[in-house]
C-alpha positions as CSV (number, residue, x, y, z in Angstrom):
1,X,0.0,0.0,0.0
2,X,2.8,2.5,0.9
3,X,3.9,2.4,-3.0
4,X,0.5,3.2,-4.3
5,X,0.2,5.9,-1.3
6,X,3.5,7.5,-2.8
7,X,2.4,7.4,-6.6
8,X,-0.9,9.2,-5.6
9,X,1.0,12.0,-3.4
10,X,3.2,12.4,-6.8
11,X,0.4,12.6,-9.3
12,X,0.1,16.8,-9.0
13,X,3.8,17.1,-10.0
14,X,3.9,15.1,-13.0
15,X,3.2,17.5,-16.5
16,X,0.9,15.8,-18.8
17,X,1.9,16.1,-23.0
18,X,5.6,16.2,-21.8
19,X,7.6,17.1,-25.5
20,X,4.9,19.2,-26.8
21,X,4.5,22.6,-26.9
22,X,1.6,24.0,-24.8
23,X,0.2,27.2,-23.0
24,X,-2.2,25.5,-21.0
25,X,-0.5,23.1,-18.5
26,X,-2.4,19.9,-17.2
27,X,-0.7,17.5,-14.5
28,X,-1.8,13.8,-14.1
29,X,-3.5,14.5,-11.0
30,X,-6.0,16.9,-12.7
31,X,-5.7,14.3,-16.1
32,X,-6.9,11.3,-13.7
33,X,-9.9,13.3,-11.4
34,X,-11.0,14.5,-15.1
35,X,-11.2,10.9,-16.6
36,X,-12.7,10.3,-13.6
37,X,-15.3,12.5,-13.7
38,X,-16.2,12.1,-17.2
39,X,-16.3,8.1,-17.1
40,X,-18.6,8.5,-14.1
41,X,-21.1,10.5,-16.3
42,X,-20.7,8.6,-19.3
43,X,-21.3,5.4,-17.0
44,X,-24.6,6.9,-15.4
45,X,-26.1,7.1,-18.6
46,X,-25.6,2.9,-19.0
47,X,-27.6,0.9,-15.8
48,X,-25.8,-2.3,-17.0
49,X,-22.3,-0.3,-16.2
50,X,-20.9,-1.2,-12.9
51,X,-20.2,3.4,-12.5
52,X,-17.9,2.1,-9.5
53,X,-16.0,0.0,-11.7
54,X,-14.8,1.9,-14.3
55,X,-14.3,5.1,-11.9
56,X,-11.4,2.8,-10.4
57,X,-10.1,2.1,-13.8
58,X,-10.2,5.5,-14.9
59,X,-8.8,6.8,-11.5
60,X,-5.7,3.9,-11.7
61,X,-5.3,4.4,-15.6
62,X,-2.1,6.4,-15.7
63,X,-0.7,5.9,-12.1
64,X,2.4,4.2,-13.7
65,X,3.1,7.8,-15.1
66,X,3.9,9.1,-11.7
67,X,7.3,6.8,-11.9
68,X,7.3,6.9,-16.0
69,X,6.3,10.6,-16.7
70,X,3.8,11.4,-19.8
71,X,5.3,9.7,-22.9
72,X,2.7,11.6,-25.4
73,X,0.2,9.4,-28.0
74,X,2.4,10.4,-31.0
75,X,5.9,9.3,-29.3
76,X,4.3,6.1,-28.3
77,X,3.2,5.1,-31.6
78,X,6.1,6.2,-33.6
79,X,8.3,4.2,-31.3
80,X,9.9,1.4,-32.7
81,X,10.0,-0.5,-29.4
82,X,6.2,0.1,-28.2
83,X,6.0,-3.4,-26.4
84,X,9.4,-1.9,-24.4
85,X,7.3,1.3,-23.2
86,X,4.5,-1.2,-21.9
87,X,6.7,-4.1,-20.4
88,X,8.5,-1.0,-18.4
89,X,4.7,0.0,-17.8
90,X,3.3,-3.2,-16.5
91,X,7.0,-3.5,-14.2
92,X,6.0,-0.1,-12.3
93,X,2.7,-1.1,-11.7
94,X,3.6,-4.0,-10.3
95,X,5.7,-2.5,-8.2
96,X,3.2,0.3,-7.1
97,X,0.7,-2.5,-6.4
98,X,2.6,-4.8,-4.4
99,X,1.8,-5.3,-1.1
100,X,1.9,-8.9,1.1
101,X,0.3,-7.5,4.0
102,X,-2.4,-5.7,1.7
103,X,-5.3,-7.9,-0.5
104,X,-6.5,-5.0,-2.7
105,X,-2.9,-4.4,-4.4
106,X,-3.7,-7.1,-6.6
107,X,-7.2,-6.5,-7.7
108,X,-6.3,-2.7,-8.4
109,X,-3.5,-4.0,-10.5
110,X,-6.1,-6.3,-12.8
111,X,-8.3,-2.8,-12.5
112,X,-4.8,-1.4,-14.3
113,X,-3.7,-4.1,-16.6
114,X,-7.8,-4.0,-17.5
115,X,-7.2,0.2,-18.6
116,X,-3.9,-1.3,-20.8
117,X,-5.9,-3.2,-22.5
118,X,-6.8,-1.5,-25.3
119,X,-5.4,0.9,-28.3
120,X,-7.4,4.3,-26.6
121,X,-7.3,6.0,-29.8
122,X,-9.1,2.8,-31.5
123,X,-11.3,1.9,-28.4
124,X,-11.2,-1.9,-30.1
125,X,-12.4,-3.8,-26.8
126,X,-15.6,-5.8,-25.9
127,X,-15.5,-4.6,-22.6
128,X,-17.9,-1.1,-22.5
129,X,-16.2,-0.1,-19.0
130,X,-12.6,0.2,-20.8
131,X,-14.8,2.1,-23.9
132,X,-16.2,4.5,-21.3
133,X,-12.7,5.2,-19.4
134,X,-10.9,5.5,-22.9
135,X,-13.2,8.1,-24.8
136,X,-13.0,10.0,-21.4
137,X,-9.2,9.6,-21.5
138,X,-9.4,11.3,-25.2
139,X,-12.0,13.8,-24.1
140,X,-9.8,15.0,-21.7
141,X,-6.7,15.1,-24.1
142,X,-9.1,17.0,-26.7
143,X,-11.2,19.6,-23.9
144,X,-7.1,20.9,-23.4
145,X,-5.9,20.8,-27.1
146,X,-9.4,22.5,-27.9
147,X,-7.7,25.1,-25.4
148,X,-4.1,25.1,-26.6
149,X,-6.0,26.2,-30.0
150,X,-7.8,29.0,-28.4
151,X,-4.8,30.3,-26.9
152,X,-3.2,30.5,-30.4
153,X,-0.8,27.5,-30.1
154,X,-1.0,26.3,-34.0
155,X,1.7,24.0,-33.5
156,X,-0.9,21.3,-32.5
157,X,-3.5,22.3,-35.4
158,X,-2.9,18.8,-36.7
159,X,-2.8,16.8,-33.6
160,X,-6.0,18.8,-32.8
161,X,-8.1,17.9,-36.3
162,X,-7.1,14.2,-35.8
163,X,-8.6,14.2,-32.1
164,X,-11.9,15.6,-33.7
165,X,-12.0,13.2,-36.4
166,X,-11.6,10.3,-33.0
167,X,-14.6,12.3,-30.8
168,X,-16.5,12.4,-33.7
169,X,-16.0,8.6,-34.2
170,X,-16.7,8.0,-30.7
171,X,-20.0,10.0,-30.8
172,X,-21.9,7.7,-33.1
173,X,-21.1,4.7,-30.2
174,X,-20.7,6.5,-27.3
175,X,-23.8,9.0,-27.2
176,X,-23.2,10.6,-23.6
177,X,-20.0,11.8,-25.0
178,X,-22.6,14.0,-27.2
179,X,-24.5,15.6,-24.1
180,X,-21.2,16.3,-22.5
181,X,-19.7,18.3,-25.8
182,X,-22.9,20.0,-26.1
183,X,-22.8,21.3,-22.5
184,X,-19.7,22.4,-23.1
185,X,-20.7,24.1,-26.5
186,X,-18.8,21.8,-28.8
């Protein structure tokens, strides 16, 4: 338990979207309580979800990064050693999650390995929780590009186009992601 306690206390001091340039800064704490929150809603809106469920994924989801830092979609996937970044993923996890004297460790690590699961920007997965937890993962990533735009950064023009072109994907499947855009006038 004491290795989970010290990833949480770390998660306000780790920058998200390390490597690109931004105006508007986001750490993982404020990442993970976002996903959170957003899952949760998205979640409501199903009565066959388990809300409780994928609010522990989504809250767990990144919680390697504390030890790992942000390695940014676009690095990831023009990595040549991809299954490197994951195995060095799945070790810190481990790690944070390991705990003899403690039964939980090991059923929040499934709840991880469970968020790893699946290609987020592809959201190819039978499971609905992991679904829910990763359009609110690229929700989150697109409410703060939306903002980096606003603030003039055109660097990210392109990055920001292709994470319409994925919420717009996720809209036809997903349809609480809808209500939530349109709150937010989207």
């Amino acid at each position: 338990m004491k290795n989970l306690l010290n990833a949480i206390s770390k998660l306000p001091y780790v920058d998200r979207s390390q490597g690109i340039p931004r105006i508007c800064r986001q750490n993982l704490a404020e990442h993970s309580l976002n996903v959170t929150y957003y899952s949760m809603i998205m979640a409501d809106f199903y009565p066959e979800v388990n809300t409780e469920a994928v609010m522990k994924i989504a809250i767990l989801h990144d919680i390697e990064e504390t030890q790992t830092g942000d390695i940014p979609h676009p690095i990831k996937q023009n990595y040549n050693h991809k299954a490197d970044i994951e195995d060095i993923a799945i070790q810190v996890a481990e790690d944070i999650f390991e705990s003899k004297e403690w039964s939980q460790g090991q059923y929040y690590l499934e709840l991880w390995k469970r968020s790893h699961n699946i290609d987020k920007y592809k959201l190819t997965t039978d499971d609905f929780a992991l679904k829910l937890v990763g359009a609110a993962d690229i929700l989150d990533f697109f409410l703060w590009i939306s903002k980096e735009i606003r603030f003039s950064s055109t660097e990210l023009e392109s990055t920001y186009r292709y994470t319409l072109d994925i919420i717009s994907d996720l809209r036809k499947e997903i349809y609480p992601l809808d209500y939530i855009l349109k709150a937010l006038e989207l």
